[in-house]
N, CA, C and O atoms as a printed pandas DataFrame, in Angstrom:
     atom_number atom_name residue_name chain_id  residue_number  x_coord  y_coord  z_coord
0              1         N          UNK        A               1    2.549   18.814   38.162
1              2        CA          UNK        A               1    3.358   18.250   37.106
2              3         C          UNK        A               1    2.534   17.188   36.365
3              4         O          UNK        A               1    1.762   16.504   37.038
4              5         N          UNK        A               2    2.636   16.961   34.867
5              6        CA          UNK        A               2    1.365   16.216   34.309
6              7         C          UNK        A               2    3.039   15.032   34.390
7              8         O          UNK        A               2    4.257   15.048   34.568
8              9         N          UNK        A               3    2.000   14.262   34.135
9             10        CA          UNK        A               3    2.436   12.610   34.241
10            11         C          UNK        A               3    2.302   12.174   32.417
11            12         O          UNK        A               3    1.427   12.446   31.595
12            13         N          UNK        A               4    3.378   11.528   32.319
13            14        CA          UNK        A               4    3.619   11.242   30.718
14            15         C          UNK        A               4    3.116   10.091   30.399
15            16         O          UNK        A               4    3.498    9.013   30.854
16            17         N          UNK        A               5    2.182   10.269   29.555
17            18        CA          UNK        A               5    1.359    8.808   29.299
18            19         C          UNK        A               5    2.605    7.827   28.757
19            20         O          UNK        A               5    3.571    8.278   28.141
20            21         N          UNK        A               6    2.432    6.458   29.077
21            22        CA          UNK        A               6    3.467    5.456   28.337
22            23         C          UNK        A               6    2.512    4.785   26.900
23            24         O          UNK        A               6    1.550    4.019   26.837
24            25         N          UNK        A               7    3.272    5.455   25.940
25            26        CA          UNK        A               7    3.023    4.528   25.120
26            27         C          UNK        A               7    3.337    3.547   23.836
27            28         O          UNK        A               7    2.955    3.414   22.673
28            29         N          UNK        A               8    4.580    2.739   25.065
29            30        CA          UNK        A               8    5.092    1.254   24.796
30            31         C          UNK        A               8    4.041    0.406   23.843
31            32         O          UNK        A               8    4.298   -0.249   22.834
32            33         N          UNK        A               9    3.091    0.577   24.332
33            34        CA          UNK        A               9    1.998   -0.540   23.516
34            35         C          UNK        A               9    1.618   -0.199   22.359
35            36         O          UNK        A               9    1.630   -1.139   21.564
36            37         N          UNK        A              10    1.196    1.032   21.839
37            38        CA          UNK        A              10    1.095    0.927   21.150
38            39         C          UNK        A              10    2.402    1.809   19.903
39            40         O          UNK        A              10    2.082    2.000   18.730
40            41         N          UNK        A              11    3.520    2.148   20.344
41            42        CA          UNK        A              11    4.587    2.031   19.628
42            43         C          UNK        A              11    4.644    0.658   19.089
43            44         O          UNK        A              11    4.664    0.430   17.880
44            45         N          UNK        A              12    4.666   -0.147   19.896
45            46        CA          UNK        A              12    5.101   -1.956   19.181
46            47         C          UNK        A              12    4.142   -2.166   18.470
47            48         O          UNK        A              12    4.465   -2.319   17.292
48            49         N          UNK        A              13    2.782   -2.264   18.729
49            50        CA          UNK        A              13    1.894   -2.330   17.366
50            51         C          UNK        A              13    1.892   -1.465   16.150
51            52         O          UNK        A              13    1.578   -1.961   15.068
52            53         N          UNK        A              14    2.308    0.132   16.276
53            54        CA          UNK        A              14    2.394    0.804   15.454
54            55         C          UNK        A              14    3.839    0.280   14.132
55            56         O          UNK        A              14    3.805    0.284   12.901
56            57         N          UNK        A              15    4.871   -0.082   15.028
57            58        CA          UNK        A              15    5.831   -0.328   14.372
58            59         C          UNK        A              15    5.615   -1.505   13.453
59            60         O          UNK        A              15    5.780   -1.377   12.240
60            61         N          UNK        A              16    5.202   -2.801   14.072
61            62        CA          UNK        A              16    4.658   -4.155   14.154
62            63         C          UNK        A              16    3.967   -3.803   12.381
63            64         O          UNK        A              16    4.401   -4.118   11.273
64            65         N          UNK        A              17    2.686   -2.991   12.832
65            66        CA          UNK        A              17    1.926   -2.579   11.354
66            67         C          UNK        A              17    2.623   -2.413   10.107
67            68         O          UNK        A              17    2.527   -2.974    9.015
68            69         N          UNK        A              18    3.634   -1.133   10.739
69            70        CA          UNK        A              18    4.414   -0.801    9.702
70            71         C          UNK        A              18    5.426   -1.770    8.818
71            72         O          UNK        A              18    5.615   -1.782    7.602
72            73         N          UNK        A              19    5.970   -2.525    9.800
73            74        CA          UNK        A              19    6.530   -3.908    9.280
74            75         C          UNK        A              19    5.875   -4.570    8.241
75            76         O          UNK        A              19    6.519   -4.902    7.245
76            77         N          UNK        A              20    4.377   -4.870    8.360
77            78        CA          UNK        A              20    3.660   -5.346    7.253
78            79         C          UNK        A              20    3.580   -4.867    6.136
79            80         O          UNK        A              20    3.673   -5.564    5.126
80            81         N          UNK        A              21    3.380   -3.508    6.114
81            82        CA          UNK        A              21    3.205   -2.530    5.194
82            83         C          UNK        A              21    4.349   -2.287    4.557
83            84         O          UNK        A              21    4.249   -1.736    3.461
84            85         N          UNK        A              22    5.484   -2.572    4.983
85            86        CA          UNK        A              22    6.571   -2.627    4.293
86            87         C          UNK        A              22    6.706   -3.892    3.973
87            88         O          UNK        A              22    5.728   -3.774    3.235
88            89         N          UNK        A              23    6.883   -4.552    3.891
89            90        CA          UNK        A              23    6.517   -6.072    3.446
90            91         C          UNK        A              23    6.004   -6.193    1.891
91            92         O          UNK        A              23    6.466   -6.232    0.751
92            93         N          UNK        A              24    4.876   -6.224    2.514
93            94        CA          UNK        A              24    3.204   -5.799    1.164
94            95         C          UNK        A              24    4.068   -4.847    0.245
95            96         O          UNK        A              24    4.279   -5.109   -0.939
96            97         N          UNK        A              25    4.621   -3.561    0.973
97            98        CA          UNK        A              25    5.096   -2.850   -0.725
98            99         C          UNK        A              25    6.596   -3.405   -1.469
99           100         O          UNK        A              25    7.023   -3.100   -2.582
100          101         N          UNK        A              26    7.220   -4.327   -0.433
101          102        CA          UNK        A              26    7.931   -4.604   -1.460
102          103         C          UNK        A              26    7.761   -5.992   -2.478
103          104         O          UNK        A              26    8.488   -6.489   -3.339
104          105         N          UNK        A              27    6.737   -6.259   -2.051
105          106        CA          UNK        A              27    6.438   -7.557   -2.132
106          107         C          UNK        A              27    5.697   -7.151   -3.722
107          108         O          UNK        A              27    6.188   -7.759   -4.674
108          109         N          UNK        A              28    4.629   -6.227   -4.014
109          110        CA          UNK        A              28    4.221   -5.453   -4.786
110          111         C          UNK        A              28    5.618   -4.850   -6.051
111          112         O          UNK        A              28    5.801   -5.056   -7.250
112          113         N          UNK        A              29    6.259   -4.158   -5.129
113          114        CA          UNK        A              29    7.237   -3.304   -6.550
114          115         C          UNK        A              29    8.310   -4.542   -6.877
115          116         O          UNK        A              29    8.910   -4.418   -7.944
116          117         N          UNK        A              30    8.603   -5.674   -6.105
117          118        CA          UNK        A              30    9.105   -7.272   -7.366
118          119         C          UNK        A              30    8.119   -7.446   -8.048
119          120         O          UNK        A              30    8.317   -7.449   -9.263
120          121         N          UNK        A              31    6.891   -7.626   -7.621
121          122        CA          UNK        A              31    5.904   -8.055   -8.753
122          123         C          UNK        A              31    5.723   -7.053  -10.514
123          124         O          UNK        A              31    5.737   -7.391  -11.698
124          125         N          UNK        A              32    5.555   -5.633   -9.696
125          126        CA          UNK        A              32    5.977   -4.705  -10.907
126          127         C          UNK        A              32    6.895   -5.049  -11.671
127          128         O          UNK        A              32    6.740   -5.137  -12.889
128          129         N          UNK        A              33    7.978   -5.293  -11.068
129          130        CA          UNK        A              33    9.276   -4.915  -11.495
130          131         C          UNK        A              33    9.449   -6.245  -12.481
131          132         O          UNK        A              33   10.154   -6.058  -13.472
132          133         N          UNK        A              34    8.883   -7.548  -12.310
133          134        CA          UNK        A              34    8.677   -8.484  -13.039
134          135         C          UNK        A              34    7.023   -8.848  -14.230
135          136         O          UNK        A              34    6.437   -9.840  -14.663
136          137         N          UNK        A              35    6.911   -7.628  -14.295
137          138        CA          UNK        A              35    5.764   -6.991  -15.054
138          139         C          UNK        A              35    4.654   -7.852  -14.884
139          140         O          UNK        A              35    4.060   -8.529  -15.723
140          141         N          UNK        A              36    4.413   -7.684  -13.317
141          142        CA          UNK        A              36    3.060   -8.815  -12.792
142          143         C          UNK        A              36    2.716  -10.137  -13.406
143          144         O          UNK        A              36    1.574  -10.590  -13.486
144          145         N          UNK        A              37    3.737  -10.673  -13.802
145          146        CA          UNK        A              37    4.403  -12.008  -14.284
146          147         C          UNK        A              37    3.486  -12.278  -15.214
147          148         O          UNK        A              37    2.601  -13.108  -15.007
148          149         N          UNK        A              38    3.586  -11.676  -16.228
149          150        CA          UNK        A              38    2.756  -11.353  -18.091
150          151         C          UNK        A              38    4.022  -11.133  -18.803
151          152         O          UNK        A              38    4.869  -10.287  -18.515
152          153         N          UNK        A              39    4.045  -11.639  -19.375
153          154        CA          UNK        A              39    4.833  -11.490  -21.064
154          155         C          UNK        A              39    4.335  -10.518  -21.923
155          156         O          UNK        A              39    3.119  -10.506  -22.116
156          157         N          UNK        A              40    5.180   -9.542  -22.582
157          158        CA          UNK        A              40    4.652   -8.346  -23.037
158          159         C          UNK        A              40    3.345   -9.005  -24.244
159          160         O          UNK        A              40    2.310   -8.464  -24.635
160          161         N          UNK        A              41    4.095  -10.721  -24.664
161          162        CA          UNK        A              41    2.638  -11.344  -26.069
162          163         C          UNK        A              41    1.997  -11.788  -25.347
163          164         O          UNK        A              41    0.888  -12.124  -25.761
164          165         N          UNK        A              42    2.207  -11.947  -24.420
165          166        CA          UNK        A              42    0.746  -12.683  -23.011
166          167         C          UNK        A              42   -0.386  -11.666  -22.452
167          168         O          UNK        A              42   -1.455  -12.013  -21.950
168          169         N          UNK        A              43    0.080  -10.310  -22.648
169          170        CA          UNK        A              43   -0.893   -9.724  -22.249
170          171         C          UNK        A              43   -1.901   -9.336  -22.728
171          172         O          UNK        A              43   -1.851   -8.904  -23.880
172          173         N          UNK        A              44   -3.310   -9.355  -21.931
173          174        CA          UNK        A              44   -4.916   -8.832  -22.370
174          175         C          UNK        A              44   -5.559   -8.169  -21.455
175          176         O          UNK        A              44   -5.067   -7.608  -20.475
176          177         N          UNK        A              45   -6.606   -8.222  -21.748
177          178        CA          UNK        A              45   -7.460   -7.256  -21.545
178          179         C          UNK        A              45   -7.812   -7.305  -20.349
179          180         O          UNK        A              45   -8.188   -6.274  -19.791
180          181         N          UNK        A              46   -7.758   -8.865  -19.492
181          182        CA          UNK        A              46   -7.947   -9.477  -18.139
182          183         C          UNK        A              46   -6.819   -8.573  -17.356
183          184         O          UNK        A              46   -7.059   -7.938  -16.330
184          185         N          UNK        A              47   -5.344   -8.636  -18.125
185          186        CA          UNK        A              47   -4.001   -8.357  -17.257
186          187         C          UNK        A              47   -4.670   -6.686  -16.734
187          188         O          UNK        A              47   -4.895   -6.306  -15.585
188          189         N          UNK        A              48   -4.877   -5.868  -18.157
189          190        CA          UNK        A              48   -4.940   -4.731  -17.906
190          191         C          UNK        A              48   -6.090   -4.466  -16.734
191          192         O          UNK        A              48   -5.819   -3.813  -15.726
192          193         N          UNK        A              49   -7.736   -5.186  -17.034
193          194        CA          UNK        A              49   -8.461   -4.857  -15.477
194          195         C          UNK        A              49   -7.687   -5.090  -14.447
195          196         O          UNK        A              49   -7.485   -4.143  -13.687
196          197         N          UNK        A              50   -7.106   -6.298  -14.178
197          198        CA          UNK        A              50   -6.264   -6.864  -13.192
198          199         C          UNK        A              50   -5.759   -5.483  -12.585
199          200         O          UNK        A              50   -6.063   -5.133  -11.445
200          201         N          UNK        A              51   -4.934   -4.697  -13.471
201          202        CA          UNK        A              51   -3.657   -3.692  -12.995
202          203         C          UNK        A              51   -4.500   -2.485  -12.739
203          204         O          UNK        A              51   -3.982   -1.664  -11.981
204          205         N          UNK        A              52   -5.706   -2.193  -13.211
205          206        CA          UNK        A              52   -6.824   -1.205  -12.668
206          207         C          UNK        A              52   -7.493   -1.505  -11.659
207          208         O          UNK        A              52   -7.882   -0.488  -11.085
208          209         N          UNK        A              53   -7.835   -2.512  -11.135
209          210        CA          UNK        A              53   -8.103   -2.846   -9.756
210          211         C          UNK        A              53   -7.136   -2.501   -8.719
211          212         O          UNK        A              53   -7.453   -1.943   -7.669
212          213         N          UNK        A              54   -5.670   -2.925   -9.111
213          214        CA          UNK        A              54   -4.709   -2.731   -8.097
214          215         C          UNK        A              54   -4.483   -0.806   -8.338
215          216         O          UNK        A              54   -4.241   -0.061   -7.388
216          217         N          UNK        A              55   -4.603   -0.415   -9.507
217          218        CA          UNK        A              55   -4.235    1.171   -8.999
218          219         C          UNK        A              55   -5.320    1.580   -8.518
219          220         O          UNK        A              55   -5.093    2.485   -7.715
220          221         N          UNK        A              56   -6.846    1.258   -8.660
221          222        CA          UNK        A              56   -7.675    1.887   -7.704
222          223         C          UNK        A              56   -7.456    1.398   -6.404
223          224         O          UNK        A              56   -8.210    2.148   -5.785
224          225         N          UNK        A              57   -7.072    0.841   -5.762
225          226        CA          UNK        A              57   -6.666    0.463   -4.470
226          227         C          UNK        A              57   -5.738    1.069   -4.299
227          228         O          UNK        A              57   -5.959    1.904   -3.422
228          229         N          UNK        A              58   -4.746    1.121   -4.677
229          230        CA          UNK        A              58   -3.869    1.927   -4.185
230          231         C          UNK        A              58   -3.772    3.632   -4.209
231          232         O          UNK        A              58   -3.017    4.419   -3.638
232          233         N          UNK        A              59   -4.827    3.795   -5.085
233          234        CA          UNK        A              59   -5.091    5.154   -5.163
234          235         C          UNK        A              59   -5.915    5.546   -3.951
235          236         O          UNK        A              59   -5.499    6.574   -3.418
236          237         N          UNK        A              60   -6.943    5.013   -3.396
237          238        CA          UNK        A              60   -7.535    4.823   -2.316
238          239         C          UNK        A              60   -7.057    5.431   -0.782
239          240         O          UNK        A              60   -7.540    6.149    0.093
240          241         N          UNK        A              61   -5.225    4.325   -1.148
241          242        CA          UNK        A              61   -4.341    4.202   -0.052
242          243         C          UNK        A              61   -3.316    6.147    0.027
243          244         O          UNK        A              61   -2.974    6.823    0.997
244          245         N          UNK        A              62   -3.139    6.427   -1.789
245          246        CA          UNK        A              62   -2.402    7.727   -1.724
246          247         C          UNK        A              62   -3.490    8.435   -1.286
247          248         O          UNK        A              62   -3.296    9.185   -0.329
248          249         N          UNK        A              63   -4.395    8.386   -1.675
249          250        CA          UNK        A              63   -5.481    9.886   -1.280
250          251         C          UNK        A              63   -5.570    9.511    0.190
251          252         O          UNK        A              63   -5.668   10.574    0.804
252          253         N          UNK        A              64   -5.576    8.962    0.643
253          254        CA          UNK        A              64   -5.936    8.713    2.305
254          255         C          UNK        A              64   -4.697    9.733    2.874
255          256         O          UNK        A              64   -4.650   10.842    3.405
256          257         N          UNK        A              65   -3.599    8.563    2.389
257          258        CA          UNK        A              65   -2.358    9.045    3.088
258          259         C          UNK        A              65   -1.979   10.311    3.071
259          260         O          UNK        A              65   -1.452   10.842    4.048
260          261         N          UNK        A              66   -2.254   11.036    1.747
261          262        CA          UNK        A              66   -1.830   12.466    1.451
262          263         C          UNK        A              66   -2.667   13.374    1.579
263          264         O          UNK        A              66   -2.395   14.567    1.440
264          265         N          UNK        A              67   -3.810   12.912    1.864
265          266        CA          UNK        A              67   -5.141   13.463    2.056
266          267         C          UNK        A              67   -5.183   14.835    1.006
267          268         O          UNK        A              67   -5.051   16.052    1.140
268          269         N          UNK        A              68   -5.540   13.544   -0.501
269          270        CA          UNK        A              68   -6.163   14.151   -1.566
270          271         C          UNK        A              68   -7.157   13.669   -1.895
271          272         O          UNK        A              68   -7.783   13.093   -1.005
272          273         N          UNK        A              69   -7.783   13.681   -3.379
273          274        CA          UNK        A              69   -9.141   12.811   -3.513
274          275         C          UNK        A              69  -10.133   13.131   -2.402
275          276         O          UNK        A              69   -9.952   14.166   -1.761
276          277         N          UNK        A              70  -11.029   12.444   -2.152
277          278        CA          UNK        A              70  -11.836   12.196   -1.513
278          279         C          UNK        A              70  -11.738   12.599   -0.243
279          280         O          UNK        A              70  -12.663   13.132    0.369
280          281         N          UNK        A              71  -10.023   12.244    0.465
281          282        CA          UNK        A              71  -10.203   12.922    1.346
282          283         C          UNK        A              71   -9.059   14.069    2.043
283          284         O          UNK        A              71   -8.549   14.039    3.163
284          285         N          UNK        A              72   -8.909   14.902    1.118
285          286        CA          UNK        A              72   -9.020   15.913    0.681
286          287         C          UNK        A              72   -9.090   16.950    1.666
287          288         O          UNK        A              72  -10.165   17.016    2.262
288          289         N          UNK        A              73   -8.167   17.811    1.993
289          290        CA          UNK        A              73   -8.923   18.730    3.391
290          291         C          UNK        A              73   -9.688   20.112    2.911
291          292         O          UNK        A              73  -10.242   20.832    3.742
């Protein structure tokens, strides 16, 4: 009879993670949702790199997760 690995430990860290990560995205879609705190006459050319840095990062995060892009099966 095989013996069932326990794994208590790292369920709680797994969950623990996920906690963050949920955090971080909502913490992110208020910021959206308050149009990354720019005024539609406040915005330039800085705001827009700004918001291309954050979608290449997060594009990073979809291709990982969905394994497209880069990594891709």
């Amino acid at each position: 009879m095989l013996k069932r690995k326990d794994n208590t430990r790292a369920l709680a860290a797994f969950l623990a993670k996920k906690q963050q990560i949920d955090a971080m995205l909502q913490r992110i879609v208020a910021l959206s949702e308050d149009h990354f705190q720019v005024s539609p006459d406040d915005v330039t050319w800085g705001h827009v790199g700004s918001l291309e840095d954050y979608a290449a990062l997060l594009k990073r995060i979809t291709d990982n997760a969905f394994h497209e892009g880069e990594y891709a099966d």
